[in-house]
N, CA, C and O atoms as a printed pandas DataFrame, in Angstrom:
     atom_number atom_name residue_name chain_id  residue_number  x_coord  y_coord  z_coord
0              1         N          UNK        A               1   28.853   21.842   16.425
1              2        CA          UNK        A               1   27.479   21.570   16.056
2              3         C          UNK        A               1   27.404   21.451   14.531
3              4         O          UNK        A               1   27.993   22.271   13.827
4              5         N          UNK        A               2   26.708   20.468   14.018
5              6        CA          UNK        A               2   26.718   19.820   12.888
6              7         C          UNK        A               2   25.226   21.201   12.045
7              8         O          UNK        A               2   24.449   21.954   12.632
8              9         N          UNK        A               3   25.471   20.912   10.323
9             10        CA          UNK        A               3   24.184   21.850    9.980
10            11         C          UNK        A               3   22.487   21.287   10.331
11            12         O          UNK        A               3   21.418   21.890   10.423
12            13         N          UNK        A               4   22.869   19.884   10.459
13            14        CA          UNK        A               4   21.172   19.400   11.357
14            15         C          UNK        A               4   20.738   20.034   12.354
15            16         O          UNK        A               4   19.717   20.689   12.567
16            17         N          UNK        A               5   22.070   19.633   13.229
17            18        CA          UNK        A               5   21.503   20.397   14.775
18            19         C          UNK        A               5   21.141   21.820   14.389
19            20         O          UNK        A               5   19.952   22.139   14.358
20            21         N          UNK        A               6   22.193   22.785   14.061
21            22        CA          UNK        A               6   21.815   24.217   13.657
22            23         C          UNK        A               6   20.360   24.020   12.980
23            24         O          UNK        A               6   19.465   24.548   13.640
24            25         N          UNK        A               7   20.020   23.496   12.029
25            26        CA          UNK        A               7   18.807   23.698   11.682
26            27         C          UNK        A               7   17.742   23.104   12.333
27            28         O          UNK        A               7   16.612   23.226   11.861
28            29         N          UNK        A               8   17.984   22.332   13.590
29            30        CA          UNK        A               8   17.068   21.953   14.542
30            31         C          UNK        A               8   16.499   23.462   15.396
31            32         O          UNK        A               8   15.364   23.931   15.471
32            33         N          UNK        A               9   18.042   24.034   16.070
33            34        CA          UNK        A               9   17.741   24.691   16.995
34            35         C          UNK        A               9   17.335   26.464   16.016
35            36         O          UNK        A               9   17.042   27.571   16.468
36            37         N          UNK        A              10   17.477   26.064   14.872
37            38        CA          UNK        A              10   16.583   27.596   14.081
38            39         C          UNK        A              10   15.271   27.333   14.021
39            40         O          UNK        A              10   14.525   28.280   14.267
40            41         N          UNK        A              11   14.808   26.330   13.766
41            42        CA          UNK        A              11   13.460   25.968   13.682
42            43         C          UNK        A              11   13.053   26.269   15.155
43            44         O          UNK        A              11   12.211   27.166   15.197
44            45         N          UNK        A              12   13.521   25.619   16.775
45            46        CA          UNK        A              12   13.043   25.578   17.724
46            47         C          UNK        A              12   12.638   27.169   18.186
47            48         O          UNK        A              12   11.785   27.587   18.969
48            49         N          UNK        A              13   14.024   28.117   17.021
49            50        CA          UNK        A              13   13.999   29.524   17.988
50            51         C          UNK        A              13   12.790   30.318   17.026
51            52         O          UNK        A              13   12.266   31.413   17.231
52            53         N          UNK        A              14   12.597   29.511   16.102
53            54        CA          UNK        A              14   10.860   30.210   14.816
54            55         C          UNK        A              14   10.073   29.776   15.694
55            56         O          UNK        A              14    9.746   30.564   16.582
56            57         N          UNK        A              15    9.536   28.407   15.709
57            58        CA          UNK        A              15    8.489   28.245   16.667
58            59         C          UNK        A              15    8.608   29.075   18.168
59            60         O          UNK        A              15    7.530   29.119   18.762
60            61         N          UNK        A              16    9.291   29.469   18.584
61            62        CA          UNK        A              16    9.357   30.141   20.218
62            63         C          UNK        A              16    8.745   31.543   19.795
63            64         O          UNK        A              16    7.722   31.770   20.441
64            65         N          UNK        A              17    9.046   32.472   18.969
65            66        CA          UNK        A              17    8.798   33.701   18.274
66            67         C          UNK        A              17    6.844   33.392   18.377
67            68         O          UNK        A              17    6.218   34.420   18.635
68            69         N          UNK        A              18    6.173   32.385   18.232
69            70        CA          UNK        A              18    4.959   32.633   18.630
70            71         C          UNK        A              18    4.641   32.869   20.103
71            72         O          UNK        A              18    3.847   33.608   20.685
72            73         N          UNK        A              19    5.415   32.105   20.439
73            74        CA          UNK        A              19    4.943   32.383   22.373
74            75         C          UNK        A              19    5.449   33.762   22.801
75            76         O          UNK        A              19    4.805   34.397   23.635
76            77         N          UNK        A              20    6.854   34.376   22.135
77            78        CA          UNK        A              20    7.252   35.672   22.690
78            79         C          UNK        A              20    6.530   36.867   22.142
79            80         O          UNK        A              20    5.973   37.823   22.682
80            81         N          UNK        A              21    6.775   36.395   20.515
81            82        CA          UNK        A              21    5.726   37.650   19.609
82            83         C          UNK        A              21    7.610   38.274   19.840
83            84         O          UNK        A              21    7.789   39.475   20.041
84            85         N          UNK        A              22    8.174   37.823   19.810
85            86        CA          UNK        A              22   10.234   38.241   19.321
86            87         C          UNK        A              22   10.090   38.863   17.602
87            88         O          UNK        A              22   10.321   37.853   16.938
88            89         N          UNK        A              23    9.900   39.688   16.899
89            90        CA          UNK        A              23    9.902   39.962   15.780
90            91         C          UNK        A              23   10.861   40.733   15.467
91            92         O          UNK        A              23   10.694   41.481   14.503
92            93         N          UNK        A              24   12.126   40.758   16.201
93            94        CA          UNK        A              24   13.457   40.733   15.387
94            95         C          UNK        A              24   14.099   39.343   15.388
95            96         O          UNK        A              24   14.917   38.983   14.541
96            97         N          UNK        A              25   13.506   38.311   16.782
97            98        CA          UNK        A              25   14.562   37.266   16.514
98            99         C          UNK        A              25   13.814   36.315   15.346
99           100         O          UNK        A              25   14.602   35.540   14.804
100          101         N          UNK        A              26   12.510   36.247   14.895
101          102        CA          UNK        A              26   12.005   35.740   13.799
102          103         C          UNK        A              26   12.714   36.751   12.459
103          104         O          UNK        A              26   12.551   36.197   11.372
104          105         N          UNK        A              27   13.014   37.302   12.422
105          106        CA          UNK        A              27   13.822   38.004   10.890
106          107         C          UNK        A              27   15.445   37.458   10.977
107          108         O          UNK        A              27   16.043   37.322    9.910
108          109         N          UNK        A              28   15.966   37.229   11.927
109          110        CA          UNK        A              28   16.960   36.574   12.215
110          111         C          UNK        A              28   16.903   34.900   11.472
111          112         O          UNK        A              28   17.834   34.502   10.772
112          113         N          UNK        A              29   15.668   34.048   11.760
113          114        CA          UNK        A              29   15.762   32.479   11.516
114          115         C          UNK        A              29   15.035   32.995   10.101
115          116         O          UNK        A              29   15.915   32.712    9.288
116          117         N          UNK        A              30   14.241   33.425    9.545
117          118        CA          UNK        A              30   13.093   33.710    8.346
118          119         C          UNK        A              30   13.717   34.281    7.392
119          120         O          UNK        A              30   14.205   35.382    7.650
120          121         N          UNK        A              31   13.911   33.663    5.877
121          122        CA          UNK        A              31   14.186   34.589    5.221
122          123         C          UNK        A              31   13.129   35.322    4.653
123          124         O          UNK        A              31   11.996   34.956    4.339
124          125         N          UNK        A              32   13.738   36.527    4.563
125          126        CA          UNK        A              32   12.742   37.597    3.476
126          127         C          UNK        A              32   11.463   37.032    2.333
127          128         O          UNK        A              32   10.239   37.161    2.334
128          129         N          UNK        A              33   12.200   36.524    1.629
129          130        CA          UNK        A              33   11.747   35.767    0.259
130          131         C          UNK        A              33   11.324   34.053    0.925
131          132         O          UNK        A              33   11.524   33.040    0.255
132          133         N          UNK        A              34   10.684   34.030    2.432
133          134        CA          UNK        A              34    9.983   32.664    2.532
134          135         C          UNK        A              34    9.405   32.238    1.639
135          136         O          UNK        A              34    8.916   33.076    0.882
136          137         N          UNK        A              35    9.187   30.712    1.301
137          138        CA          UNK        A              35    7.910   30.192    0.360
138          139         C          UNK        A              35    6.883   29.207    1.163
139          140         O          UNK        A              35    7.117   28.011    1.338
140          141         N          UNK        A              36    5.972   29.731    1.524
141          142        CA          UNK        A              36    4.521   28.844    2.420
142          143         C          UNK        A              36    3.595   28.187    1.414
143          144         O          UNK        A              36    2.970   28.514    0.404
144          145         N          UNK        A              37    3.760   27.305    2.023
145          146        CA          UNK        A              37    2.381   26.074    1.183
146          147         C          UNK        A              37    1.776   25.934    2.362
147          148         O          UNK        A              37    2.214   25.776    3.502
148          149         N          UNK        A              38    0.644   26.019    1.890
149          150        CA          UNK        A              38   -0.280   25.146    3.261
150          151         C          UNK        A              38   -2.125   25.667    2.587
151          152         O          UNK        A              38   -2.585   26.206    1.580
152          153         N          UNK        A              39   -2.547   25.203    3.631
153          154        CA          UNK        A              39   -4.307   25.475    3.104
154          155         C          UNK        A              39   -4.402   25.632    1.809
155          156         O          UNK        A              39   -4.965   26.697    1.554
156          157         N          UNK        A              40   -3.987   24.819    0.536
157          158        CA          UNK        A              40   -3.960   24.668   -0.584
158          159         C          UNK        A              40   -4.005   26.328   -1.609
159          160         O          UNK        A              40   -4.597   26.691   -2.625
160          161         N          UNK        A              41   -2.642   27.210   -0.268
161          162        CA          UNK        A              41   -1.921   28.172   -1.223
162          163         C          UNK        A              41   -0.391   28.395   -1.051
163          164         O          UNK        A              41    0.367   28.041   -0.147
164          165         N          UNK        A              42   -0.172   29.096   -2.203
165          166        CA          UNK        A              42    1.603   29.141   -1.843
166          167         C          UNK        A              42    1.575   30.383   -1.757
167          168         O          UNK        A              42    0.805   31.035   -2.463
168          169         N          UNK        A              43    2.519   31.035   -0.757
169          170        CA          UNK        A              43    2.526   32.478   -0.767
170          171         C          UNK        A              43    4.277   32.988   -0.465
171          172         O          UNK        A              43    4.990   32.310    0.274
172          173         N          UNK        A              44    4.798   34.267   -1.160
173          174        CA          UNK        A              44    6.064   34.249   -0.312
174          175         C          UNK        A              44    5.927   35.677    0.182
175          176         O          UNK        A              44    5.284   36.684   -0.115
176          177         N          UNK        A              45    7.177   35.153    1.416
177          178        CA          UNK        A              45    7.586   36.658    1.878
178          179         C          UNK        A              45    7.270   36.540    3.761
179          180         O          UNK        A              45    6.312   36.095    4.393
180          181         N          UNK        A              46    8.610   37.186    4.199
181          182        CA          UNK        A              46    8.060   37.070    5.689
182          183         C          UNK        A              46    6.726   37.677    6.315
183          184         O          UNK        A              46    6.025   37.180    7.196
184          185         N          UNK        A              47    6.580   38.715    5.726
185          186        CA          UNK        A              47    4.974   39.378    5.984
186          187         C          UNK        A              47    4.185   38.613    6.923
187          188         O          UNK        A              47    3.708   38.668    8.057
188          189         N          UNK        A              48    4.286   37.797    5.801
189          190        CA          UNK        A              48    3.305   36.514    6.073
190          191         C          UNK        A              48    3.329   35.909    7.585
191          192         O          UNK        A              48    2.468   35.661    8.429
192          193         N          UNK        A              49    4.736   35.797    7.506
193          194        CA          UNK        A              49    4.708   35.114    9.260
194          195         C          UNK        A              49    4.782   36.251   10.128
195          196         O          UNK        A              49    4.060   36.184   11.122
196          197         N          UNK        A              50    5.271   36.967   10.032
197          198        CA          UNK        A              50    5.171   38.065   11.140
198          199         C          UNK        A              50    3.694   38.541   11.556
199          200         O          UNK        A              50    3.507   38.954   12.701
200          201         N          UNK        A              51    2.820   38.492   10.779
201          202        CA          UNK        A              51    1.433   38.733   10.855
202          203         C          UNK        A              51    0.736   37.307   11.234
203          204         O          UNK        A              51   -0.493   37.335   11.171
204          205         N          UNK        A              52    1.188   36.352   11.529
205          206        CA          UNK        A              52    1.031   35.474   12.068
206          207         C          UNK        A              52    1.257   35.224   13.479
207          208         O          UNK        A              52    0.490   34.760   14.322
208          209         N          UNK        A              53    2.580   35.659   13.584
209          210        CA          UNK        A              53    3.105   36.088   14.664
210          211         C          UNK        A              53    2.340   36.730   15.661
211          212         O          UNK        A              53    2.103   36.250   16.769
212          213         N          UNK        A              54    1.976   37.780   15.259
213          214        CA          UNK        A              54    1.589   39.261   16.110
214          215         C          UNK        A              54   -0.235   39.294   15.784
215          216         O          UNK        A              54   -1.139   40.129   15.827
216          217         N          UNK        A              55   -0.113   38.204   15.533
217          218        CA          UNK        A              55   -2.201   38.185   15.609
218          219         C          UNK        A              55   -2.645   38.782   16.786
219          220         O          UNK        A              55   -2.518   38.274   17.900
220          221         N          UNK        A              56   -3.358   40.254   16.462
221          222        CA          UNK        A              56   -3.885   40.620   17.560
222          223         C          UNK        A              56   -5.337   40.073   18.199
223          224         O          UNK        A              56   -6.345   39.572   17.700
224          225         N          UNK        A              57   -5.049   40.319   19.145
225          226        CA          UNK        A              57   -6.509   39.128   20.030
226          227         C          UNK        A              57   -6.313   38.157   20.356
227          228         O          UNK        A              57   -7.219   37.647   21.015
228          229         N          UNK        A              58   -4.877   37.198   20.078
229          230        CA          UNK        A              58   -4.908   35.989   20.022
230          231         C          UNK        A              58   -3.181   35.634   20.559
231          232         O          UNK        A              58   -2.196   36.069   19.962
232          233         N          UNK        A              59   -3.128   34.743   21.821
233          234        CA          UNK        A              59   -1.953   34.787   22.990
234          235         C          UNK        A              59   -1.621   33.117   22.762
235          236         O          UNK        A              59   -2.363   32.221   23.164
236          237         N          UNK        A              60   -0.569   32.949   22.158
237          238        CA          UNK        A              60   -0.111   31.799   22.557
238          239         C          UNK        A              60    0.274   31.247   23.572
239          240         O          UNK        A              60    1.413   31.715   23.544
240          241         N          UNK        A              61    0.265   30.531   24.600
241          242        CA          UNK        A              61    0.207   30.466   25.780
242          243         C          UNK        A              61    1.196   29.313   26.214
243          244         O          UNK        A              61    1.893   29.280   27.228
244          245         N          UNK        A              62    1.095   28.395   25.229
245          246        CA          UNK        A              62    2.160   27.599   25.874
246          247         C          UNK        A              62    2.097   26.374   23.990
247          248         O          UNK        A              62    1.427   26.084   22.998
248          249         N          UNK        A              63    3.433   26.141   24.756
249          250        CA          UNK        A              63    3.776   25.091   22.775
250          251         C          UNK        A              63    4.625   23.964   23.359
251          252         O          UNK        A              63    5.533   23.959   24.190
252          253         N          UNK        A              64    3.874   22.779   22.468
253          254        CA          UNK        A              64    4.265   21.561   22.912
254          255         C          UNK        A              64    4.935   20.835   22.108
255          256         O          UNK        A              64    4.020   20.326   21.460
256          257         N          UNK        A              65    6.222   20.278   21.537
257          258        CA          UNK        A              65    6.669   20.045   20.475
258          259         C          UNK        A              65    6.558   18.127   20.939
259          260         O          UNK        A              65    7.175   17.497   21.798
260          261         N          UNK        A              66    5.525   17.689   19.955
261          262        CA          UNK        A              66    5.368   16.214   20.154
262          263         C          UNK        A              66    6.536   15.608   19.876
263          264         O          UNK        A              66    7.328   15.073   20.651
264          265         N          UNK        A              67    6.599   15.789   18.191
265          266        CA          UNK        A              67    7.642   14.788   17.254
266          267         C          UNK        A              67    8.864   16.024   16.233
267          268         O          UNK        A              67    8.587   16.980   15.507
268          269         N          UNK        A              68    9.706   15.644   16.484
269          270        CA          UNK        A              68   10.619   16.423   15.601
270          271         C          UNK        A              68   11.786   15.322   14.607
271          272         O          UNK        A              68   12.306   14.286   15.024
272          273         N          UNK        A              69   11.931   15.841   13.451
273          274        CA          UNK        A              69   13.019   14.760   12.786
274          275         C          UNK        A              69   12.897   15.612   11.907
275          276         O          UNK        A              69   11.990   16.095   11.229
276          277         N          UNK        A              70   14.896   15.807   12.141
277          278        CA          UNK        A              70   16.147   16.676   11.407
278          279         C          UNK        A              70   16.474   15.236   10.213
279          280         O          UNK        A              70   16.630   14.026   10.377
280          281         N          UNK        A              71   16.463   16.165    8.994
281          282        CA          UNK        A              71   17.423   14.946    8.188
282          283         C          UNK        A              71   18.320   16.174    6.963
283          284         O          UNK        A              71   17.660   16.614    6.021
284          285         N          UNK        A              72   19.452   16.501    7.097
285          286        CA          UNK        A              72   20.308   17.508    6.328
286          287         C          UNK        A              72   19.335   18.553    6.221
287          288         O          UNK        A              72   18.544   18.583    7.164
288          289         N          UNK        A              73   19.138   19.625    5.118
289          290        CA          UNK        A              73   18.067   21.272    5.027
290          291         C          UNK        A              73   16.824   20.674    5.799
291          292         O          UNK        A              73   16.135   21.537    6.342
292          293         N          UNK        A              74   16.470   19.581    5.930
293          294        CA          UNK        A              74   14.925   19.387    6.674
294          295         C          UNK        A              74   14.811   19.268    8.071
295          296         O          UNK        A              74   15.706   18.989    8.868
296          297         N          UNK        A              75   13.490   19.534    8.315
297          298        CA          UNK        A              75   13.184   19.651    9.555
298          299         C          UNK        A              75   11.774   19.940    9.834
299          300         O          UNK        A              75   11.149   20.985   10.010
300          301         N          UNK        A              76   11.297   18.036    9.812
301          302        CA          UNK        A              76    9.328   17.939   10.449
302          303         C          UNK        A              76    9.141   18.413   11.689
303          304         O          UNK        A              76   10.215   18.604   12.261
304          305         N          UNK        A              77    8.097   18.702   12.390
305          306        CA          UNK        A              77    7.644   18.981   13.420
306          307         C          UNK        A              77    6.448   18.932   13.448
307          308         O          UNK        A              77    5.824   19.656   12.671
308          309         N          UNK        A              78    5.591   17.865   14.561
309          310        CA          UNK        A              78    4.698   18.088   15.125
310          311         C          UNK        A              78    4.202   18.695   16.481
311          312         O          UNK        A              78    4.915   18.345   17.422
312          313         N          UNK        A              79    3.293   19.409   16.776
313          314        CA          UNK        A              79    3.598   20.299   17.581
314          315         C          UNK        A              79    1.963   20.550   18.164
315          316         O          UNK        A              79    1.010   20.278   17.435
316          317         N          UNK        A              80    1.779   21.082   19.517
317          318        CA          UNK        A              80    0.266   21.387   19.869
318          319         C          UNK        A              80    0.747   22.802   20.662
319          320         O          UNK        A              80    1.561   22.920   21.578
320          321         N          UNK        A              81   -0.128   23.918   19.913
321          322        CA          UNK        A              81    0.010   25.148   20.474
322          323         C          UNK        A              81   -1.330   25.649   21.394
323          324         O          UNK        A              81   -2.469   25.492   20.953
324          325         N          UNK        A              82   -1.168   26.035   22.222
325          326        CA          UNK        A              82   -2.504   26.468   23.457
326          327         C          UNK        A              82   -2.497   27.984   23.170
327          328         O          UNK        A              82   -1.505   28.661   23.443
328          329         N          UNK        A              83   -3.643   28.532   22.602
329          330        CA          UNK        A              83   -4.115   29.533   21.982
330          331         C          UNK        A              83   -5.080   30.419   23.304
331          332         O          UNK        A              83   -5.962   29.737   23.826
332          333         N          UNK        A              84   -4.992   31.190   23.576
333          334        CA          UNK        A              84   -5.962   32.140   24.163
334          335         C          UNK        A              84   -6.290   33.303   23.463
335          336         O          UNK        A              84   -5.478   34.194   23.214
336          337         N          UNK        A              85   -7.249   33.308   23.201
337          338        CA          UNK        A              85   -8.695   34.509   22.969
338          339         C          UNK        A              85   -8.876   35.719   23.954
339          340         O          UNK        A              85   -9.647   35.749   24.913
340          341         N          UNK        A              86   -8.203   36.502   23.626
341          342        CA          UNK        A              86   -8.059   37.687   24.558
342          343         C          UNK        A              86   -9.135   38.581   25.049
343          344         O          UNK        A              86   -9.183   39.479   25.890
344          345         N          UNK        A              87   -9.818   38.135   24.395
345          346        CA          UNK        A              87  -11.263   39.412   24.257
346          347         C          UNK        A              87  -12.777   38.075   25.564
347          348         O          UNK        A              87  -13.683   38.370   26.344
348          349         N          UNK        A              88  -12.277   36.935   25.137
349          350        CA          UNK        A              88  -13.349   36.395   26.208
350          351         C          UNK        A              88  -12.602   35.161   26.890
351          352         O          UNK        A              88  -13.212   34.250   27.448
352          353         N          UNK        A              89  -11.022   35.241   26.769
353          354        CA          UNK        A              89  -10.399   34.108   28.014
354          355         C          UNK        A              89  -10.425   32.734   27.271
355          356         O          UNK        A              89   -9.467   31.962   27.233
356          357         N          UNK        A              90  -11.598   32.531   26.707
357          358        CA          UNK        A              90  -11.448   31.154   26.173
358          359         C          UNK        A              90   -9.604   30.560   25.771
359          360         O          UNK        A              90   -8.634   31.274   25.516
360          361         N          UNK        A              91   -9.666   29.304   25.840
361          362        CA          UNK        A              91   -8.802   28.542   25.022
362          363         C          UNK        A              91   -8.424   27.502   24.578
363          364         O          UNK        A              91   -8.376   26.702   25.513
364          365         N          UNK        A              92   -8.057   26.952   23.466
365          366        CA          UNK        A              92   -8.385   25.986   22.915
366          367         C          UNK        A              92   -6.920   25.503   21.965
367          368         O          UNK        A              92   -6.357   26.479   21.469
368          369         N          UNK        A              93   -6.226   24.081   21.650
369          370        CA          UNK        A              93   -5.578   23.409   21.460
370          371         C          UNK        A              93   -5.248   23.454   20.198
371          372         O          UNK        A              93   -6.204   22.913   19.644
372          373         N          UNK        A              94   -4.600   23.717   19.504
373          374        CA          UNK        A              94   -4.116   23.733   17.954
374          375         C          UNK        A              94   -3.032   22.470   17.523
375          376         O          UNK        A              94   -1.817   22.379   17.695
376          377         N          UNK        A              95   -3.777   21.767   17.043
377          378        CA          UNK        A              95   -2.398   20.856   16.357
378          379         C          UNK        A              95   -2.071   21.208   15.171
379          380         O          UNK        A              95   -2.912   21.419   14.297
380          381         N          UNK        A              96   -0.608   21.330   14.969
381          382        CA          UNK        A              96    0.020   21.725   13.648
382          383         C          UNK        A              96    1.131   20.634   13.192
383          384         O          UNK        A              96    1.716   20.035   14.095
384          385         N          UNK        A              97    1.478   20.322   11.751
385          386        CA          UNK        A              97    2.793   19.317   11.303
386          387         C          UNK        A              97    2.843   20.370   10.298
387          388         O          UNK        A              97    1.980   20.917    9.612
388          389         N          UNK        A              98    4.577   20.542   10.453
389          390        CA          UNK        A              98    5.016   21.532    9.401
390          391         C          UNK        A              98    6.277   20.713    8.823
391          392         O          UNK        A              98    6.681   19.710    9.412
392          393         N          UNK        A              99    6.980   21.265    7.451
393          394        CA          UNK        A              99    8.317   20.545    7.350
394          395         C          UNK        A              99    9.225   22.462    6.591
395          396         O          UNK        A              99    8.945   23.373    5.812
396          397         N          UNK        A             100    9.976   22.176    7.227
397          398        CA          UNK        A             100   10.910   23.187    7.201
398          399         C          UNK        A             100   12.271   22.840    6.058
399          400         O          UNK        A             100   13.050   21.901    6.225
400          401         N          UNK        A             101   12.334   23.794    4.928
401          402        CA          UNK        A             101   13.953   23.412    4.488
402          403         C          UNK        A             101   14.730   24.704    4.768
403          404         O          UNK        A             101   14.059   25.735    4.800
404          405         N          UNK        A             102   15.723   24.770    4.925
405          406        CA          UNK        A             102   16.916   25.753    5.530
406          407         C          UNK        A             102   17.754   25.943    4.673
407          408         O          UNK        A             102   18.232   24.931    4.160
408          409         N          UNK        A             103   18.274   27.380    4.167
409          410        CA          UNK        A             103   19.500   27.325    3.917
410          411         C          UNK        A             103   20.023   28.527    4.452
411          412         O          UNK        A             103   19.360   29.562    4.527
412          413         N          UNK        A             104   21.262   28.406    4.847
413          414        CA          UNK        A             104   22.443   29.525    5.493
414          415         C          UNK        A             104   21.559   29.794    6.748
415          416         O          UNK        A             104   21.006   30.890    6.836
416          417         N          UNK        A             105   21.475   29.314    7.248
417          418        CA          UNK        A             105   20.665   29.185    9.032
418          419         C          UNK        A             105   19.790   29.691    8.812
419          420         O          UNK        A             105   19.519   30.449    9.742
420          421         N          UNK        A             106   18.580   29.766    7.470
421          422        CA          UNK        A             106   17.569   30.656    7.757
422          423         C          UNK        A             106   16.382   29.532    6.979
423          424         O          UNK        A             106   16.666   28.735    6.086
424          425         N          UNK        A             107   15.063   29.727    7.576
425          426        CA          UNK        A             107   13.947   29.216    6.927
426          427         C          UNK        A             107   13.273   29.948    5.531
427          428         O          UNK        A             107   12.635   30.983    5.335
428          429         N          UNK        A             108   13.884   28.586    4.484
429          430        CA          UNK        A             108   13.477   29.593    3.204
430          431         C          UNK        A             108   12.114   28.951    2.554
431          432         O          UNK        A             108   11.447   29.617    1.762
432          433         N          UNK        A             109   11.733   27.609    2.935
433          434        CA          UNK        A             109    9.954   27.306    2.976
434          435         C          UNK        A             109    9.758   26.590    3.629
435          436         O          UNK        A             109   10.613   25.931    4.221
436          437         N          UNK        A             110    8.741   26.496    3.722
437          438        CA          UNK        A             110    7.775   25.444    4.670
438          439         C          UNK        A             110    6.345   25.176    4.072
439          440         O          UNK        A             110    5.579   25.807    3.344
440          441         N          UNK        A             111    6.332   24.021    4.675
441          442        CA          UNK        A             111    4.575   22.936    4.134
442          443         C          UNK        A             111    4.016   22.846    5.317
443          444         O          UNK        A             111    4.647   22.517    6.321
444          445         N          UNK        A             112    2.376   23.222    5.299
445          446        CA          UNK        A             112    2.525   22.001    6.216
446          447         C          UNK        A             112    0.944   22.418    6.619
447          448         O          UNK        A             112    0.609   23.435    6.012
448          449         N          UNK        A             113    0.142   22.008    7.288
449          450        CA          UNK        A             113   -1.449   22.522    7.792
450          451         C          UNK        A             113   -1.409   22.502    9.017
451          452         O          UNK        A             113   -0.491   21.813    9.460
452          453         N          UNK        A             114   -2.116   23.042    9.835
453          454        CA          UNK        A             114   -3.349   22.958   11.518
454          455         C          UNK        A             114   -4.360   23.430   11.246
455          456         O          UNK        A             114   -4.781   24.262   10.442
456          457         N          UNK        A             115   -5.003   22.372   12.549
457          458        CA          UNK        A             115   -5.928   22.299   12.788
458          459         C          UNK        A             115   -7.520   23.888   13.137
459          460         O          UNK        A             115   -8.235   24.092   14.118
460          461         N          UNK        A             116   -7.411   24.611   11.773
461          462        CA          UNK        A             116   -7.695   26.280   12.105
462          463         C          UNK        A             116   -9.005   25.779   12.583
463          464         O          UNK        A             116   -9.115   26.003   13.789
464          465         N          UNK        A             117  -10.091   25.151   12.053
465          466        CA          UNK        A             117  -11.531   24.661   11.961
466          467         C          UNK        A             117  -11.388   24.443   13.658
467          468         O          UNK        A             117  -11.976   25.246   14.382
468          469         N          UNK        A             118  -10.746   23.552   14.147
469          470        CA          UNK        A             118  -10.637   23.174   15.474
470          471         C          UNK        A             118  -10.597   24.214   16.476
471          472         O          UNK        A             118  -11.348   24.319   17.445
472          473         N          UNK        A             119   -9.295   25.245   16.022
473          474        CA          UNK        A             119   -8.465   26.087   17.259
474          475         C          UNK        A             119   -9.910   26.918   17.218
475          476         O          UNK        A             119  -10.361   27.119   18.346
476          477         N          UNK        A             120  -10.902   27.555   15.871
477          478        CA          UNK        A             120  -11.782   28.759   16.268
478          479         C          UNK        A             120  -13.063   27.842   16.894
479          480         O          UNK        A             120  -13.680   28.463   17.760
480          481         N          UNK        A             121  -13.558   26.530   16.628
481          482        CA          UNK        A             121  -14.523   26.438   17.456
482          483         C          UNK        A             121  -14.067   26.412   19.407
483          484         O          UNK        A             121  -14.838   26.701   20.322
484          485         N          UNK        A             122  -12.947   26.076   19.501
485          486        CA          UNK        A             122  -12.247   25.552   20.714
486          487         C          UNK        A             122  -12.322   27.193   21.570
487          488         O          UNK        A             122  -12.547   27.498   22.741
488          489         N          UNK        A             123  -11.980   28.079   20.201
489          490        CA          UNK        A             123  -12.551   29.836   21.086
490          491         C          UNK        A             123  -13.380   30.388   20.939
491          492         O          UNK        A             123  -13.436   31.608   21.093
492          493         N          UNK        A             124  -14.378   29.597   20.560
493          494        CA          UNK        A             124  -15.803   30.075   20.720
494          495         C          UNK        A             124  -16.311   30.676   19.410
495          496         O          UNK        A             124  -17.450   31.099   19.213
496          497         N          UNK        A             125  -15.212   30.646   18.474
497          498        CA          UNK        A             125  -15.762   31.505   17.207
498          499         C          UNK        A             125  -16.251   31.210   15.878
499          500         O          UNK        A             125  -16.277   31.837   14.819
500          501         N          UNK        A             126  -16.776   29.629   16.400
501          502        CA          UNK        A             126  -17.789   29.018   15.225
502          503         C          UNK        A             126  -18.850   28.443   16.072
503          504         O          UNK        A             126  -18.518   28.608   17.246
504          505         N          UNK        A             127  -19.528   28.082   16.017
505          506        CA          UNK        A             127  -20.254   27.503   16.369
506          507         C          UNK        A             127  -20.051   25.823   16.486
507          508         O          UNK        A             127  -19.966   25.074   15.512
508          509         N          UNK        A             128  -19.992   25.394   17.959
509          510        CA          UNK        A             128  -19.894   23.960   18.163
510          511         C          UNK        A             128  -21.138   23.234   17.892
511          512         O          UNK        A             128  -21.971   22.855   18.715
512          513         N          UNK        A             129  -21.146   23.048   16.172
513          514        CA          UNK        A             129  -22.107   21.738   16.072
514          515         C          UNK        A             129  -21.424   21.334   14.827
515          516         O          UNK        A             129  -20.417   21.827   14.320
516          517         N          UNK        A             130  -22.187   20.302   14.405
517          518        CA          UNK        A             130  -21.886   19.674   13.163
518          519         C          UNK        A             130  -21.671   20.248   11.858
519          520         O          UNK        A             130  -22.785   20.743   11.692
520          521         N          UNK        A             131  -21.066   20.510   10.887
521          522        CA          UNK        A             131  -21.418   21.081    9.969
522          523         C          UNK        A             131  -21.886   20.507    8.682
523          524         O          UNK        A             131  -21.323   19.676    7.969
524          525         N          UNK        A             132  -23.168   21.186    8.502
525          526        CA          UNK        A             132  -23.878   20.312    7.202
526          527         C          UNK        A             132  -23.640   20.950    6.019
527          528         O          UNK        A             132  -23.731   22.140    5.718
528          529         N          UNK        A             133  -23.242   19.746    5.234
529          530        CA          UNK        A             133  -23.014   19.823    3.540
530          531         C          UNK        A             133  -24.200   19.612    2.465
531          532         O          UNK        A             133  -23.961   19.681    1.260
């Protein structure tokens, strides 16, 4: 197995760590010192994802990987995660595009946004109307 594939199937076993809530096999693919961009902040440190991970109230239920493309440390992914709301059943569809770079089999940053505005009206926790500016 070539370092693409390996960094295909580290990325596949990060994304799975939401559906299991696995928080030793995410310290395994994650390094310590991650760097996250996204929602116009940068933040480091696994913290970050593990508390992402382990959101209480909130059950990933099933993950759909649309589009993926490996090119050497990289690795895009588009992806739709099915979210359940534990407290009233609801659930609702999350689309996410992330890009992953790797080194020594581990995820050392990532870019990338979803759809948050979407996934909380989809569980009931905004209000479904328009929003005025």
């Amino acid at each position: 197995m070539g370092d693409t594939e390996r960094n295909v199937e580290t990325v596949r076993r990060y994304l799975r760590t939401f559906v299991t809530k696995d928080l030793a096999e995410l310290r395994e693919v994650v390094d310590e010192d991650v760097q996250i961009y996204g929602s116009g902040a940068v933040v480091r440190g696994r913290h970050f994802v593990e508390a992402a991970v382990a959101s209480p109230g909130l059950t990933v239920l099933d993950q759909g990987i649309q589009e993926l493309f490996a090119a050497g440390d990289r690795v895009v992914v588009a992806l739709a995660q099915t979210y359940r709301r534990d407290a009233t059943g609801a659930t609702a569809v999350q689309s996410v595009c992330k890009m992953y770079r790797l080194a020594g089999g581990r995820i050392v940053e990532f870019w990338g946004e979803q759809d948050l505005y979407g996934l909380l009206r989809g569980l009931e926790m905004l209000p479904d109307a328009p929003i005025e500016f």
